[in-house]
MDTraj code that builds the backbone (N, CA, C; nanometers):
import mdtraj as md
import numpy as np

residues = "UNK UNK UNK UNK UNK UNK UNK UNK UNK UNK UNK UNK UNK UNK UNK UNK UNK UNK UNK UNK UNK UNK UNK UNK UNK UNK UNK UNK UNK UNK UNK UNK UNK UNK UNK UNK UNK UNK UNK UNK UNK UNK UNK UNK UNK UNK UNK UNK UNK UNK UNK UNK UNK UNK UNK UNK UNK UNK UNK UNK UNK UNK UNK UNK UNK UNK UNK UNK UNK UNK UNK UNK UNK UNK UNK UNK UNK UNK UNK UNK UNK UNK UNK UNK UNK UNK UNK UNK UNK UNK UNK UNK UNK UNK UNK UNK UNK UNK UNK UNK UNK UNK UNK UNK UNK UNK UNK UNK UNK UNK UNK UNK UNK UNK UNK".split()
xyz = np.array([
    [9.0200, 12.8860, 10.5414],
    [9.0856, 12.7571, 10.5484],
    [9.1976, 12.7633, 10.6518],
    [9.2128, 12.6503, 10.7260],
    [9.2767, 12.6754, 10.8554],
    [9.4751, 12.5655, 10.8300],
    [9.5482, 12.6150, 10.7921],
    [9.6494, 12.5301, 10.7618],
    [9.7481, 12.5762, 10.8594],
    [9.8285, 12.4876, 10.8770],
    [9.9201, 12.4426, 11.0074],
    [10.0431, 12.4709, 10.9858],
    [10.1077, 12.6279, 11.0248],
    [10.2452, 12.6013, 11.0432],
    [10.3330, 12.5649, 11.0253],
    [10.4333, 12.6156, 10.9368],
    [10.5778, 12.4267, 10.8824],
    [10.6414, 12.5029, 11.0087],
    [10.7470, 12.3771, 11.0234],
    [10.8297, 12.3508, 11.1094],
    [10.9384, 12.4289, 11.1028],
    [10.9843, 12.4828, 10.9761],
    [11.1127, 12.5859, 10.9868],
    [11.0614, 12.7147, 11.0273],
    [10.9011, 12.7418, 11.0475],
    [10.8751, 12.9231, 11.0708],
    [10.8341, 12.9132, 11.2338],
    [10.7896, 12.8026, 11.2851],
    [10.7426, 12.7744, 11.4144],
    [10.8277, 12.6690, 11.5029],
    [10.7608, 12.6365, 11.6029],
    [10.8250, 12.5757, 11.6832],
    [10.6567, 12.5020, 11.7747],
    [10.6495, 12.4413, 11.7605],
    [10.5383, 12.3562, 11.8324],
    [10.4489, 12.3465, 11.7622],
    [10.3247, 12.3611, 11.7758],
    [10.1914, 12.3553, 11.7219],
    [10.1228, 12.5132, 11.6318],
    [10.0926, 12.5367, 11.5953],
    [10.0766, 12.6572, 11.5455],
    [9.9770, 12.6864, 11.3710],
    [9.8484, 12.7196, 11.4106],
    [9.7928, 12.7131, 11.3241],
    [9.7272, 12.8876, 11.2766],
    [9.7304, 12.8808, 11.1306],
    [9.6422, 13.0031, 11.0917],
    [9.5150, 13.0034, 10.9760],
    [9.4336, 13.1099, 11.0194],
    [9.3417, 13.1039, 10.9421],
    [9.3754, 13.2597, 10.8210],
    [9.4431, 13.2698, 10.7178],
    [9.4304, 13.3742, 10.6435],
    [9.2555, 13.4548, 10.6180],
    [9.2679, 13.5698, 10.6584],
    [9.1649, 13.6490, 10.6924],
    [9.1478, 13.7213, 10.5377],
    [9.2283, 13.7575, 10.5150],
    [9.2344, 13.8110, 10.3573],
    [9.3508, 13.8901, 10.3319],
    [9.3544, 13.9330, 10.2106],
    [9.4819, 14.0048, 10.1843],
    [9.4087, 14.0969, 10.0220],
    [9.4949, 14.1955, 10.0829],
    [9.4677, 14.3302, 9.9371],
    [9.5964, 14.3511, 9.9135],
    [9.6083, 14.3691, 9.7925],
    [9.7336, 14.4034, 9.7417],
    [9.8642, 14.3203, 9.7951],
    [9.9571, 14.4254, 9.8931],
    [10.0919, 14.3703, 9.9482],
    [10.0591, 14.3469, 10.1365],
    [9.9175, 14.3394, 10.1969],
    [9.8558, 14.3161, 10.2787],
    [9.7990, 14.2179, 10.4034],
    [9.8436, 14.1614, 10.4528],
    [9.8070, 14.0076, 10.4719],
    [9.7397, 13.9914, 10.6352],
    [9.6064, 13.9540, 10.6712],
    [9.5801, 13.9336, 10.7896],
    [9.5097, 13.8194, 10.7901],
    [9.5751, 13.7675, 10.9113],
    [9.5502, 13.6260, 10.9630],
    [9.5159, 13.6544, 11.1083],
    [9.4544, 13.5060, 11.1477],
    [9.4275, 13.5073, 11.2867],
    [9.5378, 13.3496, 11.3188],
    [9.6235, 13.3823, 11.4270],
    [9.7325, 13.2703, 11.4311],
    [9.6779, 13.2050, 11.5856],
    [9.6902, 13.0364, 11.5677],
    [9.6798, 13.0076, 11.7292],
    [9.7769, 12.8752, 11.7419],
    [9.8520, 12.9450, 11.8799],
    [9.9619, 12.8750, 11.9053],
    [9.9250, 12.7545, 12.0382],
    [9.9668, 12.6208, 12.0071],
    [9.9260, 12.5667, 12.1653],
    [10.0286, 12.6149, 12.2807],
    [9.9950, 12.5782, 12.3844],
    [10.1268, 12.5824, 12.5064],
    [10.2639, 12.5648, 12.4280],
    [10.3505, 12.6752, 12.4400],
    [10.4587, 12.6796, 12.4477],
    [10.5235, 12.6718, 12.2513],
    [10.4190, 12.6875, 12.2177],
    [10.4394, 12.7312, 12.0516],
    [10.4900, 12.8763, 12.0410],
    [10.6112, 12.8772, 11.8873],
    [10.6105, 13.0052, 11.9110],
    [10.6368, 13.0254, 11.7613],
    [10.6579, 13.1488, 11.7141],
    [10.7743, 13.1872, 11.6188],
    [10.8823, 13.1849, 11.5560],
    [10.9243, 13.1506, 11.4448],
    [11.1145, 13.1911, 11.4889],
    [11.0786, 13.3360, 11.4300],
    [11.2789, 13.3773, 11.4797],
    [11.3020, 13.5341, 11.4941],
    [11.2433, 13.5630, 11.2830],
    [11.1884, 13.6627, 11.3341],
    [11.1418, 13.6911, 11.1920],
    [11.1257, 13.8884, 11.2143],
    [11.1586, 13.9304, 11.0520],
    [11.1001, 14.0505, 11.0681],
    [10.9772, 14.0869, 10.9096],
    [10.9316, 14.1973, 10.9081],
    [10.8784, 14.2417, 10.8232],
    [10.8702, 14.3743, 10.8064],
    [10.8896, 14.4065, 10.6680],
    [10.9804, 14.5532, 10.6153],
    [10.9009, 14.6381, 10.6662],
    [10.7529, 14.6176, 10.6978],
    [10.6616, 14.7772, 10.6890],
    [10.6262, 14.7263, 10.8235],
    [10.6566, 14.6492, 10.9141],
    [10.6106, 14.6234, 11.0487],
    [10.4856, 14.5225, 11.0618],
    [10.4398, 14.5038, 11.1806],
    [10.3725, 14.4356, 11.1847],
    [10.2740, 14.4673, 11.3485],
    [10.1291, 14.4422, 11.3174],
    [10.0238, 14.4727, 11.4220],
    [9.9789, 14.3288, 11.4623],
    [9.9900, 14.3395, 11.5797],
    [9.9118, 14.1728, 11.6637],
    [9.8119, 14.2404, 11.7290],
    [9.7441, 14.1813, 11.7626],
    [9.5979, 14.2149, 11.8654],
    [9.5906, 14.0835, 11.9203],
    [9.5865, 14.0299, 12.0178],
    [9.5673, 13.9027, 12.1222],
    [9.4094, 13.9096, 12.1434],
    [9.3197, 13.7867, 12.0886],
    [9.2034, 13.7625, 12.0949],
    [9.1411, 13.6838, 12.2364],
    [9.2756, 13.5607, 12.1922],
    [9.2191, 13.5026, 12.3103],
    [9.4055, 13.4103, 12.3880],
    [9.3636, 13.4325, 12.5236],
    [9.4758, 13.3454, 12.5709],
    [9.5789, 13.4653, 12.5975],
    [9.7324, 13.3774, 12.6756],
    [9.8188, 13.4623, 12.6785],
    [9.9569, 13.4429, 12.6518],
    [10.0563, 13.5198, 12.6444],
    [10.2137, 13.4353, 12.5849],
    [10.2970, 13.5812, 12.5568],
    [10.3727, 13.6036, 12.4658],
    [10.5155, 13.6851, 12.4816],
    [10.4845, 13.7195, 12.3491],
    [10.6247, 13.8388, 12.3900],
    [10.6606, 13.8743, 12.2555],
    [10.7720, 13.9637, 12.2981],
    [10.8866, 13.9325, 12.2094],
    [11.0227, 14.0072, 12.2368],
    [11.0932, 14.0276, 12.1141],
    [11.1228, 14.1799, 12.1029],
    [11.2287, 14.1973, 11.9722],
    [11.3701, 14.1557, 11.9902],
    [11.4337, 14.1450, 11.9199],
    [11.5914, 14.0763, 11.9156],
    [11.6537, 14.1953, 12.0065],
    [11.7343, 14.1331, 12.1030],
    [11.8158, 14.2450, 12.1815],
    [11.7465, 14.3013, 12.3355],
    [11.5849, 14.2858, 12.2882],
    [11.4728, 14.3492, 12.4108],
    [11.4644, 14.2855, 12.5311],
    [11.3931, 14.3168, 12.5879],
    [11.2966, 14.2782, 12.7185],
    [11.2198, 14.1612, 12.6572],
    [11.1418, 14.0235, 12.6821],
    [11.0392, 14.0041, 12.6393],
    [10.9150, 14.0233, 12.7800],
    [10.8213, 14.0437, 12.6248],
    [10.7428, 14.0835, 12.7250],
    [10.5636, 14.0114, 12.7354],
    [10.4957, 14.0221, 12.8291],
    [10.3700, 13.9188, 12.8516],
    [10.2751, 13.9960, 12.7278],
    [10.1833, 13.9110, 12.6837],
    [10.0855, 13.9683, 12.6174],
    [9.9520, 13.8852, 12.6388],
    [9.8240, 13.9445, 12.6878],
    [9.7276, 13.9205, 12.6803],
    [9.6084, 13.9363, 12.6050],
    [9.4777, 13.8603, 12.5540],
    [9.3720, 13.9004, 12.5238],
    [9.3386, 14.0378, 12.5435],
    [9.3223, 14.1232, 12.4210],
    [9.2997, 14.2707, 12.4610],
    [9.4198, 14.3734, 12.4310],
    [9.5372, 14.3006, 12.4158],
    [9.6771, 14.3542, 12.4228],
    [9.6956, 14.3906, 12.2505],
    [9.7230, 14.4727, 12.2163],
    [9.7715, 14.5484, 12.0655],
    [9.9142, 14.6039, 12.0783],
    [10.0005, 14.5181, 12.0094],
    [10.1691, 14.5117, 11.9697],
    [10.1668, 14.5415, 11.8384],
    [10.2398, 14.6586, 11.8087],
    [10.3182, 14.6900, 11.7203],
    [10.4828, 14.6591, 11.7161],
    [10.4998, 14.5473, 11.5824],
    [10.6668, 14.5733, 11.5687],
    [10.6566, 14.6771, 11.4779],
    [10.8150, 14.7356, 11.4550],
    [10.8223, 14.8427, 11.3950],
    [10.9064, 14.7634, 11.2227],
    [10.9099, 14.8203, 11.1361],
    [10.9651, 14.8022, 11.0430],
    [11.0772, 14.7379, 11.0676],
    [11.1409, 14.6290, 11.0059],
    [11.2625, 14.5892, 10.9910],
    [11.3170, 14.4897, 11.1308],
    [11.2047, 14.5014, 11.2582],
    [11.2495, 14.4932, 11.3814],
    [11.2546, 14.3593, 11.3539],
    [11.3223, 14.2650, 11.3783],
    [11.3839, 14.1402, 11.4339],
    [11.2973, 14.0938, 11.5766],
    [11.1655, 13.9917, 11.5681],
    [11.1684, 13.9675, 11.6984],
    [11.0486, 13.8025, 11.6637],
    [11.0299, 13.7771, 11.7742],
    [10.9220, 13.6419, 11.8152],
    [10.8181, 13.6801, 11.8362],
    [10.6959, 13.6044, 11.9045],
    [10.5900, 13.5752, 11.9739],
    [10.5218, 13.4418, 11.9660],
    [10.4727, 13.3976, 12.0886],
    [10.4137, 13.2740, 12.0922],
    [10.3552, 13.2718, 12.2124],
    [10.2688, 13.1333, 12.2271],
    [10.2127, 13.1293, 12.3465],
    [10.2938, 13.1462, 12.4804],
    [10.2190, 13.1249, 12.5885],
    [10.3249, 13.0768, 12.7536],
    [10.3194, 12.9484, 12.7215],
    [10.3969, 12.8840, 12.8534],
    [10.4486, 12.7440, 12.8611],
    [10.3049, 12.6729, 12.9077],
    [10.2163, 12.7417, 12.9586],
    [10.1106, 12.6973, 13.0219],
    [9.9229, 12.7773, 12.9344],
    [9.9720, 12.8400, 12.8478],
    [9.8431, 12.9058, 12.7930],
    [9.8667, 12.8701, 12.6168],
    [9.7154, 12.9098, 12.5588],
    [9.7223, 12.9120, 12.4449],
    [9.7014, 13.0396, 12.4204],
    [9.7407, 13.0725, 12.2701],
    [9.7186, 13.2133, 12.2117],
    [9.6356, 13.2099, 12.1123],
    [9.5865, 13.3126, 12.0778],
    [9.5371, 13.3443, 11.9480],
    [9.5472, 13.5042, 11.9211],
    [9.6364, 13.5204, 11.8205],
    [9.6268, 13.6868, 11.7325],
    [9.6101, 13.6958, 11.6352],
    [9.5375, 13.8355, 11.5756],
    [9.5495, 13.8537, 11.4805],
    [9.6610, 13.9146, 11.4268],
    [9.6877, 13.9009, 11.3348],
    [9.8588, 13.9262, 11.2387],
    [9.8284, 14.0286, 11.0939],
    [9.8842, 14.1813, 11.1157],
    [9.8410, 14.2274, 10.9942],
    [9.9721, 14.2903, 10.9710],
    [9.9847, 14.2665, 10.7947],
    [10.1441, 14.2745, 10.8172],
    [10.1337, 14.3337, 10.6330],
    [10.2091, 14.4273, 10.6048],
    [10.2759, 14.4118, 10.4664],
    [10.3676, 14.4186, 10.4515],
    [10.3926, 14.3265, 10.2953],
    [10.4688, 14.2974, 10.2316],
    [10.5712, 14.1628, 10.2786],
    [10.6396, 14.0729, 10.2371],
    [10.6896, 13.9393, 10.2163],
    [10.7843, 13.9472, 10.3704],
    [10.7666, 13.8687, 10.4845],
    [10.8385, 13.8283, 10.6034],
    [10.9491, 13.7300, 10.5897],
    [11.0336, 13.8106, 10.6472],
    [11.2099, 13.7555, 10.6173],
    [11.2346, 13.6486, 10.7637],
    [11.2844, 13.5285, 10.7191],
    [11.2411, 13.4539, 10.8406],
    [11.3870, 13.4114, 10.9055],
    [11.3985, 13.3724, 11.0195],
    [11.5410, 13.3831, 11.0547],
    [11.5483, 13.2543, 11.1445],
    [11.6237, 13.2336, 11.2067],
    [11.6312, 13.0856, 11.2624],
    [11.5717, 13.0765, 11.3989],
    [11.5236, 12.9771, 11.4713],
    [11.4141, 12.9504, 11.5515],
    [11.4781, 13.0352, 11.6997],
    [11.3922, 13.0384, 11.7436],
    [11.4083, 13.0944, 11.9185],
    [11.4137, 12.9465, 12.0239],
    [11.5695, 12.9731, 12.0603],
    [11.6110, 12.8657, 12.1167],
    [11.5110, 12.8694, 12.2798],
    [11.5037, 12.7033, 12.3389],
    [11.4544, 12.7082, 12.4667],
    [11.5147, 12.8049, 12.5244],
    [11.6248, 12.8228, 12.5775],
    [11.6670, 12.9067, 12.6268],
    [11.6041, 13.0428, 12.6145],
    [11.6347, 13.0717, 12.5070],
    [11.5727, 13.2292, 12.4633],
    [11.4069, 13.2431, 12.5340],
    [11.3641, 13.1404, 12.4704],
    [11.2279, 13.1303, 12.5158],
    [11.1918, 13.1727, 12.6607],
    [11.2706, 13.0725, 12.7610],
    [11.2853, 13.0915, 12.8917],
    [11.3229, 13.1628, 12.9871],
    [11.4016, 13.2656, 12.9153],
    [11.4318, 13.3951, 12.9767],
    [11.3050, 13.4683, 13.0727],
])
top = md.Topology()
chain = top.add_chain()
for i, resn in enumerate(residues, 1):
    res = top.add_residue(resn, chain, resSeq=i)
    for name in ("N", "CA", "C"):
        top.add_atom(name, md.element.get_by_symbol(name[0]), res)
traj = md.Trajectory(xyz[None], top)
């Protein structure tokens, strides 16, 4: 079942399909339109993206951000503070495998974005 994003965890368009979940486990496949993103969020045991299709960012709090493409496998690390979303001009799609409950933090300003 494919449900849409609220407005306090995202920023534009942003839809996921929950893939399944075991136990404290959770993988989804997320797709962001042009210029959709995240807010700053972390998760205690980290978190794995794999980029299926399309291209866009991803930056931890404090970092570099950086490009990510179809083919591209990002690891955050435990506890890390960061975003991801499409480019201003592409769509994304990743998969999201993550445990245990994501602590969500306030949105990634244009600015931030635009860096």
């Amino acid at each position: 079942m494919t449900t849409k994003g609220p407005a306090e965890r995202f920023a534009g368009d942003v839809w996921f399909d929950d893939l399944g979940a075991t136990d404290n486990t959770t993988v989804m496949s997320v797709h962001f339109t042009p210029g959709a993103r995240t807010a700053w969020h972390s998760h205690p045991h980290g978190q794995v993206l794999h980029v299926t299709e399309g291209a866009g960012f991803v930056q931890p709090r404090g970092g570099d951000r950086e490009q990510i493409r179809a083919g591209d496998t990002i690891q955050a690390q435990a506890g890390q503070v960061h975003w991801h979303g499409a480019g201003p001009d592409s769509f994304l799609t990743h998969l999201a495998i993550q445990e245990g409950v994501t602590q969500w933090a306030e949105h990634v300003s244009d600015e931030e974005y635009n860096r």
